[in-house]
PyMOL Python script that loads the backbone (N, CA, C, O; Angstrom):
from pymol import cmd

cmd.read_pdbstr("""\
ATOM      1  N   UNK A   1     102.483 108.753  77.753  1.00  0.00           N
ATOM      2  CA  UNK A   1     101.708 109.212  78.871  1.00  0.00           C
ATOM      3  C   UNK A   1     102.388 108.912  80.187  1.00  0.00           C
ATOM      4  O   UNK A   1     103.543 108.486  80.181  1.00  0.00           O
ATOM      5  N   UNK A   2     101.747 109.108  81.286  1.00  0.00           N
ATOM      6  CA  UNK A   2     102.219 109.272  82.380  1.00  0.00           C
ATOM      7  C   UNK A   2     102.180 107.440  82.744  1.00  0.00           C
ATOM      8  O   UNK A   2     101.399 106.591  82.313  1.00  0.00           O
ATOM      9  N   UNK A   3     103.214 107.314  83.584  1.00  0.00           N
ATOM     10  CA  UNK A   3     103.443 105.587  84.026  1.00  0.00           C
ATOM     11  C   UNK A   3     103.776 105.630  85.239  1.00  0.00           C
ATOM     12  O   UNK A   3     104.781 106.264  85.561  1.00  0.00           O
ATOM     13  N   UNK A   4     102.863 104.837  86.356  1.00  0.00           N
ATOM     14  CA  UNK A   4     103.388 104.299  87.165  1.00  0.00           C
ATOM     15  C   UNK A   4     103.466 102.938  87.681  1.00  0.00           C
ATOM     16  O   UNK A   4     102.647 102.118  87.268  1.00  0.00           O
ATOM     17  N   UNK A   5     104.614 102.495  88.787  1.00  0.00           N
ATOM     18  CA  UNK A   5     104.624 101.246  88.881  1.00  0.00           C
ATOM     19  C   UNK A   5     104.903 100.868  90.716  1.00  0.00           C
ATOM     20  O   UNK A   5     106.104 100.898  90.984  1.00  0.00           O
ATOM     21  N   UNK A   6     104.403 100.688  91.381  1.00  0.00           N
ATOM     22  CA  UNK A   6     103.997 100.872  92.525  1.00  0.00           C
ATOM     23  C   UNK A   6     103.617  99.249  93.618  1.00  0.00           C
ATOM     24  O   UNK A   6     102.524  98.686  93.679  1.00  0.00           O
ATOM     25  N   UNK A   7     104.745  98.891  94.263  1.00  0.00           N
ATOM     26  CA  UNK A   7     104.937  97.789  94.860  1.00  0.00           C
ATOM     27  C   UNK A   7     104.238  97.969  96.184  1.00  0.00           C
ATOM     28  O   UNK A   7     104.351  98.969  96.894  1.00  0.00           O
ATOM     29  N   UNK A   8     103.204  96.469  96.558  1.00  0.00           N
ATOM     30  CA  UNK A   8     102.647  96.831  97.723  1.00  0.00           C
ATOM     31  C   UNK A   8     102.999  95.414  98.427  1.00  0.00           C
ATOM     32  O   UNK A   8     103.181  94.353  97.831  1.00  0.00           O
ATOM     33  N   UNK A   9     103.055  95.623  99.796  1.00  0.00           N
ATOM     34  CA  UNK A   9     102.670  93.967 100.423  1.00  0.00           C
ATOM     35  C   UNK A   9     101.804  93.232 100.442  1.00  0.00           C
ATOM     36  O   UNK A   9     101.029  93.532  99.534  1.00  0.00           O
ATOM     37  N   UNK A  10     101.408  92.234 101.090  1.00  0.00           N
ATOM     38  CA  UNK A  10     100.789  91.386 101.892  1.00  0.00           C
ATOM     39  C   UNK A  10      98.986  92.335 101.903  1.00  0.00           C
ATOM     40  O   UNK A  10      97.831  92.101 101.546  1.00  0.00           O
ATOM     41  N   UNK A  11      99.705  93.347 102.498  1.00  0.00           N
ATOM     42  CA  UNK A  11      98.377  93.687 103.274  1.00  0.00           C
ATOM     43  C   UNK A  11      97.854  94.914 102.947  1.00  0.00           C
ATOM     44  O   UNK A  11      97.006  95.514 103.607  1.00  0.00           O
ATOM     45  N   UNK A  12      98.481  95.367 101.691  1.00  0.00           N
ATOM     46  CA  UNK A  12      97.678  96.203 100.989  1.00  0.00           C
ATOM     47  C   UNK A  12      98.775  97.876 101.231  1.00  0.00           C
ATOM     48  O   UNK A  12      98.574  98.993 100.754  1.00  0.00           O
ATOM     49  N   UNK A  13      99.433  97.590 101.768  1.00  0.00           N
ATOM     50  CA  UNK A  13     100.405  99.229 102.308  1.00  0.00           C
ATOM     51  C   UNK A  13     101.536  99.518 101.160  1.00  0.00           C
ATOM     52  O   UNK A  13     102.167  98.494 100.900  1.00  0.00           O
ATOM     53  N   UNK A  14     101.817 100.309 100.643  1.00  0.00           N
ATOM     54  CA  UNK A  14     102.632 100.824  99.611  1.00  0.00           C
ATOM     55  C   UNK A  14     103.747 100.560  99.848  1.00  0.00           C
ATOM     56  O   UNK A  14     104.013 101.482 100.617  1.00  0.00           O
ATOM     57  N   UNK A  15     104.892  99.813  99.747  1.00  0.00           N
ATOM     58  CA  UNK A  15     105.961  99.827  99.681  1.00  0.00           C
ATOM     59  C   UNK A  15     107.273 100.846  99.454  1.00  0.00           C
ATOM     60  O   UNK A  15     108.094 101.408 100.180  1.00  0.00           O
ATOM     61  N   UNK A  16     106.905 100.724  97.599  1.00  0.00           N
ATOM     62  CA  UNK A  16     107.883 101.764  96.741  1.00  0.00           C
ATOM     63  C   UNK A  16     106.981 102.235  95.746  1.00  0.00           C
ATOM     64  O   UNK A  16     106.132 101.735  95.009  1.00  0.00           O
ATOM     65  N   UNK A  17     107.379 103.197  95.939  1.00  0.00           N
ATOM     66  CA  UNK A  17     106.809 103.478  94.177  1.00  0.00           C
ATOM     67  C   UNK A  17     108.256 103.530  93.211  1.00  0.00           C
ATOM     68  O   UNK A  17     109.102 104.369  93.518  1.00  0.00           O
ATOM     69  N   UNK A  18     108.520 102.562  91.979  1.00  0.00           N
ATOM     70  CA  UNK A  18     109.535 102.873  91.710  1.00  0.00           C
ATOM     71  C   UNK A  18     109.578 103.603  90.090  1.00  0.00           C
ATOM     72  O   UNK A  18     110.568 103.555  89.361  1.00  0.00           O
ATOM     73  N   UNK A  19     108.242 104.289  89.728  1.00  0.00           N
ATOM     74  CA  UNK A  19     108.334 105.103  88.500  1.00  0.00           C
ATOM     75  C   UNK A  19     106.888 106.091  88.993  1.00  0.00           C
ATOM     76  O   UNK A  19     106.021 106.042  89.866  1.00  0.00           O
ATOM     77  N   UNK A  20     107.157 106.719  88.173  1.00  0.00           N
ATOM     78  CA  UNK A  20     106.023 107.601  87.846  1.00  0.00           C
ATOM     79  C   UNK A  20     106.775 108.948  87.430  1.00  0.00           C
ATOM     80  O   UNK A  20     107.483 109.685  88.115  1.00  0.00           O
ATOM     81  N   UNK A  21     106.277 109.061  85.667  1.00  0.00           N
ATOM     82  CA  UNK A  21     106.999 109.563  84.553  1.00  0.00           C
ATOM     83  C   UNK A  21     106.406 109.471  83.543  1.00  0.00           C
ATOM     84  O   UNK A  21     105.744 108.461  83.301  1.00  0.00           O
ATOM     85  N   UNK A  22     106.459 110.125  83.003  1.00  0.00           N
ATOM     86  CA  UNK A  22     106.244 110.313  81.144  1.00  0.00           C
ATOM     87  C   UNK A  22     106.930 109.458  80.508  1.00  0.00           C
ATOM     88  O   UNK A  22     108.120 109.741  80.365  1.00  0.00           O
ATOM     89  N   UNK A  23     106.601 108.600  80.122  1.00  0.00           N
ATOM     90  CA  UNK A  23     107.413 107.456  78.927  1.00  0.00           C
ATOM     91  C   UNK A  23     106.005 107.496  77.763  1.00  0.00           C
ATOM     92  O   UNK A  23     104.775 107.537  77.813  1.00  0.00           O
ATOM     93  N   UNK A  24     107.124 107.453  76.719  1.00  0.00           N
ATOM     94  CA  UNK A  24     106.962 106.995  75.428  1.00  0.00           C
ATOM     95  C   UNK A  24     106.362 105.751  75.083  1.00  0.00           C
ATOM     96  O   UNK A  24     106.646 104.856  75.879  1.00  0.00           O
ATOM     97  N   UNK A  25     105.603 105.413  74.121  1.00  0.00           N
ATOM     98  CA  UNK A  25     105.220 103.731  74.041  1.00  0.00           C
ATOM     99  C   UNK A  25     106.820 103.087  73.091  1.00  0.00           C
ATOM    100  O   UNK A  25     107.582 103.397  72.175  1.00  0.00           O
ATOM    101  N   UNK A  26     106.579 102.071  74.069  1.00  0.00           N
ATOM    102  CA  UNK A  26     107.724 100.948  73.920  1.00  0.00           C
ATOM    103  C   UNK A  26     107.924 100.402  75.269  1.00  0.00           C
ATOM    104  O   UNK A  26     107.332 100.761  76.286  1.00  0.00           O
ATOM    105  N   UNK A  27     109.233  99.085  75.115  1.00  0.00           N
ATOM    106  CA  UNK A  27     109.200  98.266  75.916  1.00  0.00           C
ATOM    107  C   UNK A  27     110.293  98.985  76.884  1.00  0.00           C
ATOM    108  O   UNK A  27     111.267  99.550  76.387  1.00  0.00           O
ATOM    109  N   UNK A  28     110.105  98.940  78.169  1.00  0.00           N
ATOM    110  CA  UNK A  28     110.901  98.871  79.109  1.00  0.00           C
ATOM    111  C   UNK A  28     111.323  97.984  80.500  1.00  0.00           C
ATOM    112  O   UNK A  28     110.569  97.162  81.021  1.00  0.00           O
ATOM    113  N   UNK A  29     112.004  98.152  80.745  1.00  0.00           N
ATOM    114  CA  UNK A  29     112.321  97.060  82.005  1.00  0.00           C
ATOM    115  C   UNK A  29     113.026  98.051  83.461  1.00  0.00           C
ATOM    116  O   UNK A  29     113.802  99.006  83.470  1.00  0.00           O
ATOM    117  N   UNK A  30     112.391  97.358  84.491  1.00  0.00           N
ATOM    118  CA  UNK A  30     112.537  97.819  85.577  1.00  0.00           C
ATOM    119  C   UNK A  30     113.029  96.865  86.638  1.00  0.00           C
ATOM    120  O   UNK A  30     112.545  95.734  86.694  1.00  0.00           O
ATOM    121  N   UNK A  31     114.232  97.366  87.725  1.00  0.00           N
ATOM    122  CA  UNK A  31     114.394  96.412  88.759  1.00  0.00           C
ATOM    123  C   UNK A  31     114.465  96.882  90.197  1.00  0.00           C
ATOM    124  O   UNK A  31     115.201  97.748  90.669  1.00  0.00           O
ATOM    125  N   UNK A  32     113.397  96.010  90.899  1.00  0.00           N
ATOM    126  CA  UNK A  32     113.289  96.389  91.915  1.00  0.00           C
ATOM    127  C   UNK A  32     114.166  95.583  92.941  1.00  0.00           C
ATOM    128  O   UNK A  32     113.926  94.385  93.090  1.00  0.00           O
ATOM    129  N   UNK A  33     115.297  96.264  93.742  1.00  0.00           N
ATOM    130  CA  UNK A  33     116.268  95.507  94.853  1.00  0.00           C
ATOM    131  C   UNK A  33     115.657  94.849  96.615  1.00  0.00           C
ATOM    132  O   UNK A  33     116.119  94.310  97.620  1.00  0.00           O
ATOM    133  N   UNK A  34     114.410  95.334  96.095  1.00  0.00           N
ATOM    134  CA  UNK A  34     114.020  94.888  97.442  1.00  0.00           C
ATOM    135  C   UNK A  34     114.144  95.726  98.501  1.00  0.00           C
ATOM    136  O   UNK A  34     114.551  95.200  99.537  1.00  0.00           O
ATOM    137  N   UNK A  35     113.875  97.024  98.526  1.00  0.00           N
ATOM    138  CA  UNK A  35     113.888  97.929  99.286  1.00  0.00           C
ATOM    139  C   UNK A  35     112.649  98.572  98.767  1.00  0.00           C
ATOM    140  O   UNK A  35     112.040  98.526  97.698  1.00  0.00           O
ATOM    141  N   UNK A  36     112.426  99.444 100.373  1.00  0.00           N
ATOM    142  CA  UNK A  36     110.995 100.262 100.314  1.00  0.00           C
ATOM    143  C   UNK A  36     111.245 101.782 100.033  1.00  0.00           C
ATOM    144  O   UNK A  36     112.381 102.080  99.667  1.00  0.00           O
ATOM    145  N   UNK A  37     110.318 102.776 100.161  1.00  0.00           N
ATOM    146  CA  UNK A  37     110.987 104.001  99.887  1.00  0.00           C
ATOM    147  C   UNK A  37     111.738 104.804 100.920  1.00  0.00           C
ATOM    148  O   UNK A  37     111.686 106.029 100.818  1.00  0.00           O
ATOM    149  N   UNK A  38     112.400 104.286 101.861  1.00  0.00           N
ATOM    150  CA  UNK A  38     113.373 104.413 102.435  1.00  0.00           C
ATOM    151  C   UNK A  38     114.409 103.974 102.054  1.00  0.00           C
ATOM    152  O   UNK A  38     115.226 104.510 102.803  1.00  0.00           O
ATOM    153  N   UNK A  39     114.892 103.404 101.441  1.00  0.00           N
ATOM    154  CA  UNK A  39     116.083 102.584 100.928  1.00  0.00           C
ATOM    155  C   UNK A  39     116.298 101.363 102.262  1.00  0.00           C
ATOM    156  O   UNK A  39     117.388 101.225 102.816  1.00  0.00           O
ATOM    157  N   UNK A  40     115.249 100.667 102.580  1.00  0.00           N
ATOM    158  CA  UNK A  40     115.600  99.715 103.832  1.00  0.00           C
ATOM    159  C   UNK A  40     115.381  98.493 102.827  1.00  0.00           C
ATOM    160  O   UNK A  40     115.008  98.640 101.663  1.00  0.00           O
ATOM    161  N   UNK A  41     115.599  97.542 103.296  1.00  0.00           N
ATOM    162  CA  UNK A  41     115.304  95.865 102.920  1.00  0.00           C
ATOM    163  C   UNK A  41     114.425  95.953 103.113  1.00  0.00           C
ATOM    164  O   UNK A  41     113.982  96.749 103.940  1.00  0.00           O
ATOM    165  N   UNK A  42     113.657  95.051 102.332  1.00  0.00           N
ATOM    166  CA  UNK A  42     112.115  94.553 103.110  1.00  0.00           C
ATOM    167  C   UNK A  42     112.441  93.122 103.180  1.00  0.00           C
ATOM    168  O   UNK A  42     113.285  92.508 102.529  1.00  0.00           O
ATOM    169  N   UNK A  43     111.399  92.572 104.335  1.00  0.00           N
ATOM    170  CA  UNK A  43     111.245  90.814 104.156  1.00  0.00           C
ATOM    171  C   UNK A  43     111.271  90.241 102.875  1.00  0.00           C
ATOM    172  O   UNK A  43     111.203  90.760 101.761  1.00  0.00           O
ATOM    173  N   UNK A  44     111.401  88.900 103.295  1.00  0.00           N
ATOM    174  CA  UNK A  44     110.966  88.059 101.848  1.00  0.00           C
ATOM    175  C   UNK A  44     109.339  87.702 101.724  1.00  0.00           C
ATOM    176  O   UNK A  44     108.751  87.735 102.805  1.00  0.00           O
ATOM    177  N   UNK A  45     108.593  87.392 100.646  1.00  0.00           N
ATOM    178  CA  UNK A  45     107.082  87.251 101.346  1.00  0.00           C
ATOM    179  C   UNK A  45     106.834  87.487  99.555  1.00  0.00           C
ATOM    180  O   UNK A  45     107.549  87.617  98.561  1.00  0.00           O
ATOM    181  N   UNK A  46     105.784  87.457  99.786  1.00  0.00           N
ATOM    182  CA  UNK A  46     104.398  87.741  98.549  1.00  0.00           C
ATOM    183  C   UNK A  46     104.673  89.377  98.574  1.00  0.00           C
ATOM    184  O   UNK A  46     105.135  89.905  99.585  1.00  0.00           O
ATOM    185  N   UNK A  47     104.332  90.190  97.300  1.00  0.00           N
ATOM    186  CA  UNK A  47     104.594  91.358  96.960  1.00  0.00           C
ATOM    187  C   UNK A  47     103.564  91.441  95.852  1.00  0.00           C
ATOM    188  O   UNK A  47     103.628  90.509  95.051  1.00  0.00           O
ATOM    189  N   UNK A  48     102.305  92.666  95.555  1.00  0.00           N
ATOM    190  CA  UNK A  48     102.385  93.039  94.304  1.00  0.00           C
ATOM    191  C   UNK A  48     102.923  94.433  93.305  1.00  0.00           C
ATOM    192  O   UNK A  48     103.332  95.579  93.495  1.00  0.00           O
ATOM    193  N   UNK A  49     102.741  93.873  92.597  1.00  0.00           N
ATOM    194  CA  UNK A  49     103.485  95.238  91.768  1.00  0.00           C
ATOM    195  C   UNK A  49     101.988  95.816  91.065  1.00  0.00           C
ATOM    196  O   UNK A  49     101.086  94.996  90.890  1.00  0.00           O
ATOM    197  N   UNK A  50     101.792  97.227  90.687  1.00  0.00           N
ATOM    198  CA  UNK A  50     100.940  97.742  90.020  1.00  0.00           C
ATOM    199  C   UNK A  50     101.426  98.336  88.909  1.00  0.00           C
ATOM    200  O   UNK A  50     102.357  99.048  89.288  1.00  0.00           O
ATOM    201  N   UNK A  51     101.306  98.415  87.858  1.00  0.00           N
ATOM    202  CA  UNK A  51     101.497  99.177  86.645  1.00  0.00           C
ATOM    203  C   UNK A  51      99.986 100.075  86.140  1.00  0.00           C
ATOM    204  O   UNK A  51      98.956  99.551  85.718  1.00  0.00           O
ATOM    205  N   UNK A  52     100.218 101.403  86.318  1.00  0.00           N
ATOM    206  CA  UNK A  52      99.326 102.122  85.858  1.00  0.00           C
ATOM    207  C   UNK A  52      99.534 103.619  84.880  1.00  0.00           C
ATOM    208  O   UNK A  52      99.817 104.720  85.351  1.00  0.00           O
ATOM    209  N   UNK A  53      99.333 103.338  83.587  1.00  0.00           N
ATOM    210  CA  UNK A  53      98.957 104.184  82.313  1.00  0.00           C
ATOM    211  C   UNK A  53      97.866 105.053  82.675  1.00  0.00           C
ATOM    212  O   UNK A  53      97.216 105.123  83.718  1.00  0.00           O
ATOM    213  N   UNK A  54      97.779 105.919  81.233  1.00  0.00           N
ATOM    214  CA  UNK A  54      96.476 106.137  80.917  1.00  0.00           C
ATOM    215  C   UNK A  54      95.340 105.556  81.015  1.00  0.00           C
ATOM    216  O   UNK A  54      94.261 105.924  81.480  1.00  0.00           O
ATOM    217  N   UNK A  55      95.814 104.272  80.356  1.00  0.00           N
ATOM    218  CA  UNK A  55      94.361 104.005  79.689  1.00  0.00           C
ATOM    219  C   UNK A  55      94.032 101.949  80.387  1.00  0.00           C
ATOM    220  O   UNK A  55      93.261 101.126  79.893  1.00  0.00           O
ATOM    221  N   UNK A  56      94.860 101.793  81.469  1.00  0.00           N
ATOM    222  CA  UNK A  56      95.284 100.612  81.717  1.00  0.00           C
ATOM    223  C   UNK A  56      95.631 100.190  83.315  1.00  0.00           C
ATOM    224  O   UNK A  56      96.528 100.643  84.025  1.00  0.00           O
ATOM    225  N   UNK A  57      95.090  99.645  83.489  1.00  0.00           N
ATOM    226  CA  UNK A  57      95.751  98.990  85.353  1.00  0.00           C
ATOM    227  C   UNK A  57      95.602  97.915  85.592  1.00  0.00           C
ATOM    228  O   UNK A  57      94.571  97.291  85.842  1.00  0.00           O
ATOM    229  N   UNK A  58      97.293  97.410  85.494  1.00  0.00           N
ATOM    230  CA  UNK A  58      97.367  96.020  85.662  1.00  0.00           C
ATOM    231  C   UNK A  58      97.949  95.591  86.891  1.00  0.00           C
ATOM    232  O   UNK A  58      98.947  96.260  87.159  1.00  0.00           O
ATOM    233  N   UNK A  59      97.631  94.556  87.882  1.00  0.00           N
ATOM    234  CA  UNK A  59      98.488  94.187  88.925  1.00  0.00           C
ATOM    235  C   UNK A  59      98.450  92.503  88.761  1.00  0.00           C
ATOM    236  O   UNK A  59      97.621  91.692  88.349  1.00  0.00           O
ATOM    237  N   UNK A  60      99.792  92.440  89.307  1.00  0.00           N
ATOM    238  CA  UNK A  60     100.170  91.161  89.609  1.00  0.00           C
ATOM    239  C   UNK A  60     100.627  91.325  90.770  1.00  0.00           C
ATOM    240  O   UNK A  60     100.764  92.397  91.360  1.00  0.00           O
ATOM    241  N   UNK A  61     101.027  89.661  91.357  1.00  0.00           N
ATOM    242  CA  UNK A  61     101.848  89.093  92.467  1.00  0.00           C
ATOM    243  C   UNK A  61     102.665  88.794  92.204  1.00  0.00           C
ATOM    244  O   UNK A  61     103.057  88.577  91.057  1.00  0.00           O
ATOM    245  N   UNK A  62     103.417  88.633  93.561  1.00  0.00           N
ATOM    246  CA  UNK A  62     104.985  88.227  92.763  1.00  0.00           C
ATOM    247  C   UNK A  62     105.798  87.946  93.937  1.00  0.00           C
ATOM    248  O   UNK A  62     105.383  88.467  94.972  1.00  0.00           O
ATOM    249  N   UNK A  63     107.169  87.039  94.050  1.00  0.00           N
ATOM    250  CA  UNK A  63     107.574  86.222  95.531  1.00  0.00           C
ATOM    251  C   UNK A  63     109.063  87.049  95.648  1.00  0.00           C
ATOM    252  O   UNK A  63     110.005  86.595  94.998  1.00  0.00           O
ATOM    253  N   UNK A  64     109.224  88.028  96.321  1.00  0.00           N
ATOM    254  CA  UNK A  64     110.472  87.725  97.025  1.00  0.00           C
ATOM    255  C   UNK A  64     111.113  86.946  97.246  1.00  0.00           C
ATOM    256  O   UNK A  64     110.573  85.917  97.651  1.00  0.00           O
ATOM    257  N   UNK A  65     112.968  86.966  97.088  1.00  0.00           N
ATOM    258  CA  UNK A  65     113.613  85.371  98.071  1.00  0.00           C
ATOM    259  C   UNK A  65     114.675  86.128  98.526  1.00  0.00           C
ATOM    260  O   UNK A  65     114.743  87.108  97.785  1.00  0.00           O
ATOM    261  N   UNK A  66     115.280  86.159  99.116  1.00  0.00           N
ATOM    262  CA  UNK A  66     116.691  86.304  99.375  1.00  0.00           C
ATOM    263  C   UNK A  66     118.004  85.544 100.262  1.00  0.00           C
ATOM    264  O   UNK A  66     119.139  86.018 100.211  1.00  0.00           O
TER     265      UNK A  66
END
""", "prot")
cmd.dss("prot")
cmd.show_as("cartoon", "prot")
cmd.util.cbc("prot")
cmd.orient("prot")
């Protein structure tokens, strides 16, 4: 089904989106460089990531360093 995975800040504003696609079930891995959808840097700081399926929406937090 359709997957996305969608990085926000601090304060709730969208960052990147760095999938949204048709995948297959199985495991995959994704890396995000720390850029927004501009291709700029972002700060270092608190970040969450969203993962959203079909049938599923999960978010976590997560720390920048650089």
């Amino acid at each position: 089904g359709n997957v996305q995975i969608i990085i926000y800040d601090i304060l709730g504003r969208k960052v990147n989106e760095l999938i949204n696609e048709e995948k297959n079930t199985g495991k995959y891995s994704v890396t995000w460089y720390g850029k927004d959808n501009n291709d700029n840097n972002v700060s270092s700081g608190t970040y969450f990531y969203q993962i959203i399926s079909e049938n599923n929406i999960q978010t976590k937090k997560m720390v920048l360093l650089k």
